[in-house]
C-alpha positions in Angstrom: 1.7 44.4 -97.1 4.4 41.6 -97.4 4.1 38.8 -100.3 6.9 36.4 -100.8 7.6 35.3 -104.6 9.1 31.9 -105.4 11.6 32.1 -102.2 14.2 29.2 -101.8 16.9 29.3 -99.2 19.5 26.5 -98.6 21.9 25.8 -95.9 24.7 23.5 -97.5 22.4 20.8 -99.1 19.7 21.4 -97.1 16.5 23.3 -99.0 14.4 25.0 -96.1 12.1 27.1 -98.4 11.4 25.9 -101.4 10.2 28.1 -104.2 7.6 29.4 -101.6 5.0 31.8 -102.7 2.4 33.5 -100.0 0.7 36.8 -99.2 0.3 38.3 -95.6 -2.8 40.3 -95.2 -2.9 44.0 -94.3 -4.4 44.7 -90.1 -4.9 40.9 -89.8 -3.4 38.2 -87.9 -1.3 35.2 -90.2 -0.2 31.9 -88.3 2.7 30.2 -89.7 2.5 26.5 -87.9 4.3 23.1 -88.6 7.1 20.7 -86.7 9.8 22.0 -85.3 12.9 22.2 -87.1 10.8 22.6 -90.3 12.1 26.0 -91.4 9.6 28.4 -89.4 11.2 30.8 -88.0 14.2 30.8 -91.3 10.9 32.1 -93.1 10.0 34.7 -90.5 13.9 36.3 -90.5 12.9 36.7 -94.6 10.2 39.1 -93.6 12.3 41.9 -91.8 15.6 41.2 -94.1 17.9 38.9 -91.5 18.1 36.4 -93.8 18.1 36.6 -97.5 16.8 33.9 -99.8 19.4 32.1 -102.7 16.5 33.1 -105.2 13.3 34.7 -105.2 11.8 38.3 -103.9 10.4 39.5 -100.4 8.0 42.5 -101.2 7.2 44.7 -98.2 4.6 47.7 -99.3 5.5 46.6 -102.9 9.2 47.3 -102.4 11.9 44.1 -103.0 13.9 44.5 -100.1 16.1 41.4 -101.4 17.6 44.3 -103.6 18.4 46.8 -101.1 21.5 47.8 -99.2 22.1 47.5 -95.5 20.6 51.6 -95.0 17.6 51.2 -97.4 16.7 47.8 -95.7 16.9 49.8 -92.2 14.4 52.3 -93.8 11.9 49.4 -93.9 12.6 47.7 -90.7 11.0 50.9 -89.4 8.0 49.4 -90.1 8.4 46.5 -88.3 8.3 45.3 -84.3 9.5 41.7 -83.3 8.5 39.6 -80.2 11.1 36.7 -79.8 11.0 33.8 -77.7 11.8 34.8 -74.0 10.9 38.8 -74.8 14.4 39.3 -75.1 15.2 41.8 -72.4 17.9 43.4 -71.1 18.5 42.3 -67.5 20.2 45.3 -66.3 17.3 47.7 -67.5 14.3 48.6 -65.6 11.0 48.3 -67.9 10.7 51.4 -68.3 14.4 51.6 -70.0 13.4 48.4 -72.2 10.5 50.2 -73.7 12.4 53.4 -74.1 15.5 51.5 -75.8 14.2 51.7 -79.2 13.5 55.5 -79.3 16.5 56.2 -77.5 18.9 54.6 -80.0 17.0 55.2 -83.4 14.9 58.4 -82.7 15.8 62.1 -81.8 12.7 62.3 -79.6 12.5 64.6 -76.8 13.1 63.1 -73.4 9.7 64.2 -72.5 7.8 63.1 -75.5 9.8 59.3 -74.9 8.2 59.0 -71.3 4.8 60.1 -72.6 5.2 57.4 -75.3 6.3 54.4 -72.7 4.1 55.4 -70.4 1.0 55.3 -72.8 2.4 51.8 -74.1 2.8 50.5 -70.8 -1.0 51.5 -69.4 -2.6 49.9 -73.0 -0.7 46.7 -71.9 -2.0 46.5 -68.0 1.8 47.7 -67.0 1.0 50.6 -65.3 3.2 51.2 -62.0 5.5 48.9 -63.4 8.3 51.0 -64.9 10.7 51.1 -62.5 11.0 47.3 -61.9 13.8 44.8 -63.8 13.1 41.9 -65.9 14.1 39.5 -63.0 11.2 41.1 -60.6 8.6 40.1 -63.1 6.5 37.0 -64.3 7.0 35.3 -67.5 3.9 36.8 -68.7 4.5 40.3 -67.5 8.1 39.8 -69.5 6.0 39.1 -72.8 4.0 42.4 -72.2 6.9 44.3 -72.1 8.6 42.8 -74.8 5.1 43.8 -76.4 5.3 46.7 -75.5 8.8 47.8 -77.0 8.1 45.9 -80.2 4.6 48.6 -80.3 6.7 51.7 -79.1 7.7 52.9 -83.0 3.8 52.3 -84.0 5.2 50.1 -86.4 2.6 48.6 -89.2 3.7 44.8 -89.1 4.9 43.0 -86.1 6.8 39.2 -86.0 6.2 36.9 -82.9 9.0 34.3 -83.2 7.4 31.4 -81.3 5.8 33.8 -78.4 4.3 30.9 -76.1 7.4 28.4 -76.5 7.7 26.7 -72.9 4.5 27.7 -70.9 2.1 26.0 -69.4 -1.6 26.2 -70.9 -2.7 29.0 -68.9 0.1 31.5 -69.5 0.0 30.3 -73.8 -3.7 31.7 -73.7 -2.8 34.7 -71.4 -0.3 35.8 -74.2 -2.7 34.6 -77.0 -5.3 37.2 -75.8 -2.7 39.7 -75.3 -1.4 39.8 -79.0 -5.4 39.7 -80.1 -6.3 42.4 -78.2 -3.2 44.2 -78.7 -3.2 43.8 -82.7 -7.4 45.0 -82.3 -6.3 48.1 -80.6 -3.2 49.2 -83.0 -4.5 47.6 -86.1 -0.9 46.5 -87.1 -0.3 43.2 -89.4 1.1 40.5 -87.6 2.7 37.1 -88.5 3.1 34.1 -85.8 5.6 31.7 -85.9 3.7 28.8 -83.7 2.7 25.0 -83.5 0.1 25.6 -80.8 -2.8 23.4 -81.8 -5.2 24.2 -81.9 -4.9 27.5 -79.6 -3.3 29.1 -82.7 -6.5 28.6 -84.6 -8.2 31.2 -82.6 -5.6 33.7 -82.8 -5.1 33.6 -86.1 -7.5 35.0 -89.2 -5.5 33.2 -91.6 -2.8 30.5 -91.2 -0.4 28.6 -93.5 1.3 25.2 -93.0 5.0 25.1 -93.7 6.3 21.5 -94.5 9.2 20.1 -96.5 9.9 23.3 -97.5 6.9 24.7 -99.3 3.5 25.7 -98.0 1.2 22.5 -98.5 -2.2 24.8 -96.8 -2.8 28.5 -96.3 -6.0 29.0 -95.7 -8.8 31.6 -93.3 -8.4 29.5 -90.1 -11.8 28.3 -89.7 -11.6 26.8 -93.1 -7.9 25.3 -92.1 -9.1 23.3 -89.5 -11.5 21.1 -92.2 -9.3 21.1 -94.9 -9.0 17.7 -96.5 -5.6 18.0 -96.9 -3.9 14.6 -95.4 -0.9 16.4 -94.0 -2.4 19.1 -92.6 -5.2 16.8 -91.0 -2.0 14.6 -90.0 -0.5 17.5 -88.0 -3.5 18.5 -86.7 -4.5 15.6 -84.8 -0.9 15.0 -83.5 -0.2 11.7 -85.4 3.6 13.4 -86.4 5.7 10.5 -85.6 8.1 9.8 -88.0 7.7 12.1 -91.4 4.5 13.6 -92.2 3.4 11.2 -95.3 0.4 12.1 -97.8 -0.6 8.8 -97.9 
């Protein structure tokens, strides 16, 4: 559904991505993991068409969306949903309006048929009764369910989660790990994870990729990543990341 082909992107001198070539499977789960700072999320923004790279093509259903204009490229992003870092709502909105946003400003739907939709959203997501509260009256987790929610309320086909566990303590991460498994099991959509949860992320995940100095040094099914022989990925693995990651 989404392959990247010899992407490179620079900032100044800097070269974040460099030449990288990958494949994201279609109704699975892909990890992206590796340090902060490395370039992560830079590759995630690729996927949907906020950034573009200095060279190279980003295919979504086959399509190089690196060559289209601003209202093509909004035809795709249809098929996408996105899950940043703090769920990204708006304060002055209840959750039910949140949910709603998306179908209110892009669709033509029927008042009627946009309640039937949040409301269905928010009961596959345990927020049920919840509708009429605002952001501020909610947990941390119940904000990532709603985010959740609102990225699922176009049925898109591929949803991004920028870094969805950033800042929680170790109860709440696997709260919001088994809420995008069981989530992506009940739509089926593809999704792609932007993390450095170790080693949570390896049972999230069906297949994860290792982003370092620019290029992907391991992608891999994530049982298989976890005993790769690979010294850098072993390195960050076990935590031993101070200083730069070295092969030797």
């Amino acid at each position: 559904m989404i392959e990247l082909v010899n992407v490179t992107k620079r900032f100044g001198k800097q070269v974040v991505l460099d030449g990288i070539s990958m494949e994201f499977p279609v109704g699975k789960i892909s990890a992206i993991i590796g340090r902060s700072g490395i370039g992560k999320s830079v590759l995630l923004k690729h996927l949907i068409g906020i950034l573009r790279p200095d060279s190279g093509s980003v295919l979504v259903d086959g399509l190089d969306i690196t060559k289209m204009g601003e209202i093509q490229l909004n035809e795709v992003r249809k098929k996408f949903g996105m899950l940043f870092q703090g769920a990204a709502l708006f304060d002055s909105m209840t959750v039910f309006e949140n949910v709603a946003f998306p179908l209110r400003e892009k669709t033509r739907m029927k008042e009627k048929e946009i309640r039937d939709r949040v409301e269905e959203k928010l009961e596959a997501l345990d927020l049920s009764g919840m509708g009429d509260k605002y952001p501020d009256e909610v947990s941390g987790g119940m904000k990532k369910r709603v985010g959740l929610a609102r990225a699922l309320i176009q049925n898109p086909d591929i949803i991004l989660f920028d870094e969805p566990t950033t800042g929680m303590d170790p109860m709440m991460e696997t709260a919001i790990h088994l809420m995008i498994m069981e989530a992506q099991k009940r739509f089926g959509f593809t999704a792609v994870i932007v993390s450095h949860e170790i080693p949570e992320i390896f049972h999230v995940a069906h297949r994860v990729a290792m982003l370092h100095n620019g290029t992907i040094v391991e992608d891999l099914p994530a049982e298989e990543f976890q005993n790769s022989s690979n010294p850098i990925t072993q390195q960050f693995i076990s935590g031993r990341i101070d200083g730069p990651i070295k092969v030797a």
